[in-house]
FIMARLUM-811286 format. One record per atom (N, C-alpha, C): residue number from 0; y, z, x; atom name. Coordinates in steps of 0.05 Angstrom, whole numbers, always signed. Example, Ala and Ser with C-alpha at 12.3 -4.5 7.8 and 13.67 -1.06 7.14 Angstrom:
2
resi/v/w/u/name
0/-114/+156/+264/N
0/-90/+156/+246/CA
0/-66/+156/+264/C
1/-45/+142/+257/N
1/-21/+143/+273/CA
1/+1/+157/+258/C
***
This chain:
203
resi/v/w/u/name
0/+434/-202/+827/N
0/+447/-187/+805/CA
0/+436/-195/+778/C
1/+428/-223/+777/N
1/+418/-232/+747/CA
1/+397/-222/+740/C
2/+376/-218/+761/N
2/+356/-212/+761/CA
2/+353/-177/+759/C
3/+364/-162/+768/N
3/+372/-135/+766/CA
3/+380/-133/+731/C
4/+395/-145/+726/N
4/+407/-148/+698/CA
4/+381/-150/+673/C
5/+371/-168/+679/N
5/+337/-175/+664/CA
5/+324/-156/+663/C
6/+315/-154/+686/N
6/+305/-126/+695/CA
6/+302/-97/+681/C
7/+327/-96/+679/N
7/+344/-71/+663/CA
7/+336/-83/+626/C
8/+352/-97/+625/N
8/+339/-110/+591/CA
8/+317/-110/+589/C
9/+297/-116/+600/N
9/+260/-114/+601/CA
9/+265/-86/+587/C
10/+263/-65/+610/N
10/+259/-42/+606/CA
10/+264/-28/+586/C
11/+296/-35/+582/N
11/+306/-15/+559/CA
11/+289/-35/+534/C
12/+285/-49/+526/N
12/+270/-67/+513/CA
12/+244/-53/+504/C
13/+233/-50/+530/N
13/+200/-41/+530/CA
13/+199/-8/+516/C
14/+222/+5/+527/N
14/+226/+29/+511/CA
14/+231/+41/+490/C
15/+250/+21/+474/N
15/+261/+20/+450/CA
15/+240/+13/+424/C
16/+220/+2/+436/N
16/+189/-18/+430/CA
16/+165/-1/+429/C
17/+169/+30/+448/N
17/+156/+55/+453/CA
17/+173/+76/+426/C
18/+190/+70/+424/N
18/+202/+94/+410/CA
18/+206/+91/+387/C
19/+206/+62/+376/N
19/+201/+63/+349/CA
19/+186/+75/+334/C
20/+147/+70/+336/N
20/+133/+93/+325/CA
20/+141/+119/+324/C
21/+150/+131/+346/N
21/+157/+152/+343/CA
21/+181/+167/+333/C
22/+202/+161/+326/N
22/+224/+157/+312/CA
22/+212/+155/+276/C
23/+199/+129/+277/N
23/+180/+130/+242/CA
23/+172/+156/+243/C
24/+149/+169/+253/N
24/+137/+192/+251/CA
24/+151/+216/+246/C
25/+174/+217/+258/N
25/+195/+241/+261/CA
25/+207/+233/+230/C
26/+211/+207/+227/N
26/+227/+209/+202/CA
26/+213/+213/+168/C
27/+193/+206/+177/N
27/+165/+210/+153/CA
27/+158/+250/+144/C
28/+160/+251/+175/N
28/+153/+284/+168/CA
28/+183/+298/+159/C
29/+202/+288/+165/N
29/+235/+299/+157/CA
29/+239/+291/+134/C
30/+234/+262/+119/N
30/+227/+259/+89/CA
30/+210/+272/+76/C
31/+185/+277/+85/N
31/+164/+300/+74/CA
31/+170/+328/+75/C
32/+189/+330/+92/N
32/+199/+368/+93/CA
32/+224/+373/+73/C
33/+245/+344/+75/N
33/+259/+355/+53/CA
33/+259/+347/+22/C
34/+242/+327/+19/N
34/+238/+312/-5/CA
34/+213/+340/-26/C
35/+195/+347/-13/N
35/+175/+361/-16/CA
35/+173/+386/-17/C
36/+169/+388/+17/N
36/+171/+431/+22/CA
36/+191/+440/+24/C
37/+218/+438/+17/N
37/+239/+449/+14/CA
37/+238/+459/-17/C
38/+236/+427/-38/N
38/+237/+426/-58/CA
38/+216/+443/-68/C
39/+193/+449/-63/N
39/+177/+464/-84/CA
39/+180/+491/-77/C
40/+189/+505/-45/N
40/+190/+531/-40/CA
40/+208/+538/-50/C
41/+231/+523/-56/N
41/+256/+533/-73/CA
41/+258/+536/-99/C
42/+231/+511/-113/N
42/+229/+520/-136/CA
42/+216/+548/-142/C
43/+189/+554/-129/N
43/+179/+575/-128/CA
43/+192/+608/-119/C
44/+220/+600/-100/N
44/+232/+624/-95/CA
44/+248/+633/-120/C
45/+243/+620/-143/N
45/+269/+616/-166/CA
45/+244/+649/-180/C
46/+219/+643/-177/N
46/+201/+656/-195/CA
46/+179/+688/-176/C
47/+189/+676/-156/N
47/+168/+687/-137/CA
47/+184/+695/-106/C
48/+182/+726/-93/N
48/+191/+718/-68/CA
48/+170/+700/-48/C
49/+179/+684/-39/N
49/+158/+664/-25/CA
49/+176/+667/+3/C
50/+162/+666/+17/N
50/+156/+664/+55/CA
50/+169/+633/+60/C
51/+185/+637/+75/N
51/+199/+612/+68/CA
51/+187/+596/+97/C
52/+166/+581/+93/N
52/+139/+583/+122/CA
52/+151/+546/+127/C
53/+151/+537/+153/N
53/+148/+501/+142/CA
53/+131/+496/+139/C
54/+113/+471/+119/N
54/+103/+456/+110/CA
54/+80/+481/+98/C
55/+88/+507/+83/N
55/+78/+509/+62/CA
55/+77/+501/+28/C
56/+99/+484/+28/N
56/+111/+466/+9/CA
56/+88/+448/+4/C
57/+74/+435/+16/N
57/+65/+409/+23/CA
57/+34/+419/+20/C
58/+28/+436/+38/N
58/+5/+448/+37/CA
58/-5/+463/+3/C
59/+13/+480/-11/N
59/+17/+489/-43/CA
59/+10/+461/-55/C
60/+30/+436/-51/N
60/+23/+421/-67/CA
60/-3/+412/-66/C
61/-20/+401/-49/N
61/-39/+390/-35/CA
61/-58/+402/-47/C
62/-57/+437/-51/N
62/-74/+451/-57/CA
62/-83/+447/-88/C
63/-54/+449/-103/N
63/-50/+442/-131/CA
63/-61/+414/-139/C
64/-60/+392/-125/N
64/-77/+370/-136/CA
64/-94/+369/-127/C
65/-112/+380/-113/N
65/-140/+389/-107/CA
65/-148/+405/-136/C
66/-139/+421/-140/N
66/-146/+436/-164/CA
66/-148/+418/-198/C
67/-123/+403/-189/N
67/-130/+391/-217/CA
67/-142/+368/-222/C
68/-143/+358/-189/N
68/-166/+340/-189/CA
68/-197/+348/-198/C
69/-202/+377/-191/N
69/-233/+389/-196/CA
69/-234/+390/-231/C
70/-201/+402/-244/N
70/-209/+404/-276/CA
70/-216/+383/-288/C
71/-194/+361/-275/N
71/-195/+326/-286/CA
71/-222/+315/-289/C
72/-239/+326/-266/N
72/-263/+318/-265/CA
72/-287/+326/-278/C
73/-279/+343/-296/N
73/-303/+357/-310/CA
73/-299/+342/-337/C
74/-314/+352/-356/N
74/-312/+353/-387/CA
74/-295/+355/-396/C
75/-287/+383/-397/N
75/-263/+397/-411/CA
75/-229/+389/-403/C
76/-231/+381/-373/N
76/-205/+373/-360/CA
76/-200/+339/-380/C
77/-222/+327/-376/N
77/-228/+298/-380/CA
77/-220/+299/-415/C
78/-230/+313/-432/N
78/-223/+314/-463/CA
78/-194/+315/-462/C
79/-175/+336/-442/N
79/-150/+344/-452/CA
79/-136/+322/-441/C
80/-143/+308/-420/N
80/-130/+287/-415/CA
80/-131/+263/-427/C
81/-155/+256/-448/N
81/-151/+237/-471/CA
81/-130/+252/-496/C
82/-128/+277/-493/N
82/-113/+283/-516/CA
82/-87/+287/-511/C
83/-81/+286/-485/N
83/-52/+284/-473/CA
83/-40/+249/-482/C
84/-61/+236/-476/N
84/-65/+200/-475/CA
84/-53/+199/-499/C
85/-68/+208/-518/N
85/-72/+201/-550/CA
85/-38/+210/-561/C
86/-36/+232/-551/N
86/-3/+242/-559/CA
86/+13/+222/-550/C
87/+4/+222/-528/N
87/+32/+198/-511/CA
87/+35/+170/-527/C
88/+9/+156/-540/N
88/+14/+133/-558/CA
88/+28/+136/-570/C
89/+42/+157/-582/N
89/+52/+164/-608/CA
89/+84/+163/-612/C
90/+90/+166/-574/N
90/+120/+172/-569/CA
90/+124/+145/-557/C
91/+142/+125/-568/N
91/+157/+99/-558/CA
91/+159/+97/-528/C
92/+173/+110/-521/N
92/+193/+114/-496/CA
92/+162/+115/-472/C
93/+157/+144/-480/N
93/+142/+161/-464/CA
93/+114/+145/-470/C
94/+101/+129/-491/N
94/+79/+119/-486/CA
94/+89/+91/-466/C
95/+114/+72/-453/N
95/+105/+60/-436/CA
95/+114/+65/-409/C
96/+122/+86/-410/N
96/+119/+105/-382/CA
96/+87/+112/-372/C
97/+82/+126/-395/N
97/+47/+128/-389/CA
97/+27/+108/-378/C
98/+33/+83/-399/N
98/+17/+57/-380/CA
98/+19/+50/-360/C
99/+48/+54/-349/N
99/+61/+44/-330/CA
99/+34/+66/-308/C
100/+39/+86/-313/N
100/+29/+110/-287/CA
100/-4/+100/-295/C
101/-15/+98/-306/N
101/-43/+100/-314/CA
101/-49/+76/-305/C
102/-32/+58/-304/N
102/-50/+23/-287/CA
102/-39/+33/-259/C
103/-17/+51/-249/N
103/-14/+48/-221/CA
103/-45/+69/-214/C
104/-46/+85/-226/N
104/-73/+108/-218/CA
104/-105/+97/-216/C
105/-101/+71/-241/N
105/-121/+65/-239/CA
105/-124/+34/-209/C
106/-112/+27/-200/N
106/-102/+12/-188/CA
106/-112/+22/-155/C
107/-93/+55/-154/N
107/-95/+74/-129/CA
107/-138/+76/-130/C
108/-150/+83/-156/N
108/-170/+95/-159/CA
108/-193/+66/-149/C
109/-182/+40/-140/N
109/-202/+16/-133/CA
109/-206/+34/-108/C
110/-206/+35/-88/N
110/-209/+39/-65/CA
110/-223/+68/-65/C
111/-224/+83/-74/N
111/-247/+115/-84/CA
111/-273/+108/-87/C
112/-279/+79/-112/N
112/-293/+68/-120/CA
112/-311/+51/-99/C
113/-300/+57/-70/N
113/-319/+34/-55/CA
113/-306/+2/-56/C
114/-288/+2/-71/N
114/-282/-34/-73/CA
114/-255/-32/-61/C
115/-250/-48/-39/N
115/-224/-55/-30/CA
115/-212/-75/-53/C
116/-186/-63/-50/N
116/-166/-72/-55/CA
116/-158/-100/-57/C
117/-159/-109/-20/N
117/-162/-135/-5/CA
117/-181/-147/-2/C
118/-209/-165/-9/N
118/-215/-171/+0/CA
118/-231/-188/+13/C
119/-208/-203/+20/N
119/-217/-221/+47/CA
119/-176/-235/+54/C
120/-174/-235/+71/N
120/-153/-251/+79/CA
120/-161/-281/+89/C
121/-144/-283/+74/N
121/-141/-320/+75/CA
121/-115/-343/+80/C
122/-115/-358/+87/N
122/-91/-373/+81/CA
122/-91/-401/+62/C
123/-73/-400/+41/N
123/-66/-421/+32/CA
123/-50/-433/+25/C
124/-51/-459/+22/N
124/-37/-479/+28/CA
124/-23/-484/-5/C
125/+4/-479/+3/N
125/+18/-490/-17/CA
125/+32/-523/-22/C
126/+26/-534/-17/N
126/+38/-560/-10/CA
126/+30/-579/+10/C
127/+15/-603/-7/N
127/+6/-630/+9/CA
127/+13/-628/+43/C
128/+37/-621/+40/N
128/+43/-621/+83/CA
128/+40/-609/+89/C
129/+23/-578/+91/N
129/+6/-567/+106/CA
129/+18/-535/+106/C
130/+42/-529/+87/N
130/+57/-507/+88/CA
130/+31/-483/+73/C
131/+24/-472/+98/N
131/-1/-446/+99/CA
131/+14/-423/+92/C
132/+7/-396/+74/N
132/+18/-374/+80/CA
132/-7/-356/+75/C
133/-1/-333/+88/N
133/-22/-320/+98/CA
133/-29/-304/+55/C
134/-55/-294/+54/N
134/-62/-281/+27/CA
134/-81/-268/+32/C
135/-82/-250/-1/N
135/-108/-229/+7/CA
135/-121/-240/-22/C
136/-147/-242/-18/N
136/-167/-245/-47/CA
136/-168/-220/-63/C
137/-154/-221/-82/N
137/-155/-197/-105/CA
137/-185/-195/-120/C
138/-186/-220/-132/N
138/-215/-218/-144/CA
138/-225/-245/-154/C
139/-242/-258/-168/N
139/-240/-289/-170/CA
139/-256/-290/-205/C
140/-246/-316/-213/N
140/-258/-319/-243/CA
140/-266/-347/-249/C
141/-279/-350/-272/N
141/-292/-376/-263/CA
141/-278/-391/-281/C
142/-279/-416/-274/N
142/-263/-437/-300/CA
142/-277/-448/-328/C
143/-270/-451/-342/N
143/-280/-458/-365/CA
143/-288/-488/-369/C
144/-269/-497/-354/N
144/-274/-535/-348/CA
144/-296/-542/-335/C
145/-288/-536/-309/N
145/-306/-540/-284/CA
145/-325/-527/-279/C
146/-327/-495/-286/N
146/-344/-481/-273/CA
146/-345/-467/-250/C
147/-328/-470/-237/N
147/-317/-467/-205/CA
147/-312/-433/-212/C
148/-315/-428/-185/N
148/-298/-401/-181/CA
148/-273/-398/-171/C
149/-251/-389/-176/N
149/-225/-390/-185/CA
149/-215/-369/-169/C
150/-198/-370/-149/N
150/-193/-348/-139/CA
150/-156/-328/-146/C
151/-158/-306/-150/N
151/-130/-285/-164/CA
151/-124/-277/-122/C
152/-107/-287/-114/N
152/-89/-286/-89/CA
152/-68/-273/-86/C
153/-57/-250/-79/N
153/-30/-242/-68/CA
153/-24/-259/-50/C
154/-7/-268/-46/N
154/+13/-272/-37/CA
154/+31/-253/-22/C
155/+32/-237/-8/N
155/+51/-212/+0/CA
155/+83/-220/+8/C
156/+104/-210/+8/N
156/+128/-207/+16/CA
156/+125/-184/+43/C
157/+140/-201/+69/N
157/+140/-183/+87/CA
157/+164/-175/+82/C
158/+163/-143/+96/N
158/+143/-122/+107/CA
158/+128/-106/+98/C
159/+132/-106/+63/N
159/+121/-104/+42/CA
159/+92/-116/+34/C
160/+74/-115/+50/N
160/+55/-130/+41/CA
160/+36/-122/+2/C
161/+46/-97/+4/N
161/+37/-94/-23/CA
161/+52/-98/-52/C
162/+69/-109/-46/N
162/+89/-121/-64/CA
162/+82/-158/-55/C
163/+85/-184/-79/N
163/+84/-202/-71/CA
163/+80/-224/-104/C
164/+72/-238/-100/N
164/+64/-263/-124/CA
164/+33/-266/-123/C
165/+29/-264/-151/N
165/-5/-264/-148/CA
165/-14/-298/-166/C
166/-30/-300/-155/N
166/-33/-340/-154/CA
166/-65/-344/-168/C
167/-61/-361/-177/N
167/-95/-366/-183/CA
167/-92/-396/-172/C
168/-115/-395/-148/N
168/-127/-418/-139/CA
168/-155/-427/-136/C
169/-158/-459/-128/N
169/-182/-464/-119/CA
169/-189/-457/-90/C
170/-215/-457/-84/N
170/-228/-444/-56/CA
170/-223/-466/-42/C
171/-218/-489/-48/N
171/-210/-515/-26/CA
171/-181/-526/-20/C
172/-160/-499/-36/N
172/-134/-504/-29/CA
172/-130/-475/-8/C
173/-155/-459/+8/N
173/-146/-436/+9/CA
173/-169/-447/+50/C
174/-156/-436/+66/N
174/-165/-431/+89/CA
174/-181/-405/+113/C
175/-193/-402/+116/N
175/-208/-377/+129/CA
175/-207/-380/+156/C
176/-184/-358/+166/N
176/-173/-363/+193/CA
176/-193/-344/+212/C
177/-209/-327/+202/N
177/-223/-306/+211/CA
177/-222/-281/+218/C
178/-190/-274/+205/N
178/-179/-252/+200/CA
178/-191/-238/+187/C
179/-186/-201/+197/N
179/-201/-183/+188/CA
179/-171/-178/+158/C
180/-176/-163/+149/N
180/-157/-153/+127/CA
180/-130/-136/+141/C
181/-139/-116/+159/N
181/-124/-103/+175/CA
181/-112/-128/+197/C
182/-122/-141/+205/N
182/-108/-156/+225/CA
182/-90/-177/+205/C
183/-89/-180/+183/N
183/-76/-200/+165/CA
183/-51/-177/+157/C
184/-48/-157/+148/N
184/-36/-135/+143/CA
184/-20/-132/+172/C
185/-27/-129/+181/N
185/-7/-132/+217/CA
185/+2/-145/+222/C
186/-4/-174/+220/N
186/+22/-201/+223/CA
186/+38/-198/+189/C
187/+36/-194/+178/N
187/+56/-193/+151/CA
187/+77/-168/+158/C
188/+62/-147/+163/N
188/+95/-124/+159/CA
188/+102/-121/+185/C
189/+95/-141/+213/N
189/+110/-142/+227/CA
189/+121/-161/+236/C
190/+125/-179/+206/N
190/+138/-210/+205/CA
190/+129/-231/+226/C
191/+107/-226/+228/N
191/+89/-247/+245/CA
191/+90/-243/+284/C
192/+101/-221/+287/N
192/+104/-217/+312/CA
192/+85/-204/+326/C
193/+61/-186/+313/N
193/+36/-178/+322/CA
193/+19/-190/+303/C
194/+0/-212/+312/N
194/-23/-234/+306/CA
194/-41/-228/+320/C
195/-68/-239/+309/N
195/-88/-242/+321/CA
195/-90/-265/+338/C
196/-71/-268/+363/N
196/-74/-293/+375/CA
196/-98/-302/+379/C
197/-119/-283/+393/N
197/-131/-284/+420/CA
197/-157/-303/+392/C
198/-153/-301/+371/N
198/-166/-326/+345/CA
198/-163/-345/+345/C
199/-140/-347/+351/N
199/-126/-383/+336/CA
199/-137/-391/+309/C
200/-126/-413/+299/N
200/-125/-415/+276/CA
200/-138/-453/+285/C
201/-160/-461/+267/N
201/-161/-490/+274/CA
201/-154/-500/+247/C
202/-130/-504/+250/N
202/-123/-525/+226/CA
202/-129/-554/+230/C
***
């Protein structure tokens, strides 16, 4: 009977473990249908009879920053958007809203550029007794004293790995477990429960 019992817990276990992804997925596209293509076909039915189609919402928008991505990118797009800039200095409120969006865009725009974000994952050690936590190399600078190269570290908060504390350390308080970036990103937002065992770590 105990064993029948286990048994049964395994399973429903193993299923619940199956259905998560898919449950996320269902709930991503139900946030994207009503956050999104509801919202813009309804704005658009206010002006326009529109076909009330699913995920033409999504698809309009998609289309629309394609488009203004092509003006952005020219001359003429590129002038109005310094003169949009230039106005926005001018308004209190609304110029540090602007910075705020303009360091997140320019931030989104590292990774366009060919330069990751992350990289290299590392771990380091905060404390003489050996307390490791996992990090990503942002970028490194050199010291003025020493000469050394200086490393800028996230720190991540799980499950949040892109949220966290950013550190400046030395390269001999920091460890290289031989983690890829993606495999470091996988033990963090799933609170250490999918690792790169089959590595180990030689501390």
């Amino acid at each position: 009977m105990h064993n029948s019992f286990q048994h049964i817990r395994m399973y429903i276990f193993r299923g619940l473990l199956a259905v998560i992804p898919i449950l996320l997925c269902l709930l991503a596209v139900q946030l994207l249908y009503v956050l999104i293509d509801k919202k813009i076909i309804g704005f658009l039915s206010n002006y326009w009879q529109v076909r009330k189609v699913p995920g033409m919402g999504i698809l309009l928008l998609l289309l629309s920053l394609y488009l203004i991505g092509l003006v952005a990118s020219n001359i003429i797009g590129h002038r109005f958007l310094r003169l949009l800039e230039g106005i926005s200095q001018r308004i209190p409120f609304i110029k540090t809203i602007y910075a705020v969006g303009k360091q997140l865009s320019q931030g989104l725009a590292v990774g366009e550029k060919g330069k990751q974000a992350f990289q290299k994952a590392l771990l380091v050690r905060l404390n003489p007794d050996g307390l490791w936590v996992p990090a990503f190399v942002m970028s490194s600078i050199k010291s003025r004293t020493t000469g050394e190269d200086l490393l800028f570290v996230l720190i991540p908060t799980s499950p949040t790995p892109a949220s966290g504390f950013v550190f400046v350390v030395r390269p001999s308080q920091t460890f290289d477990p031989g983690w890829t970036v993606e495999e470091c990103l996988k033990a963090v937002v799933s609170v250490g429960i999918i690792t790169p065992a089959e590595k180990g770590i030689n501390l």
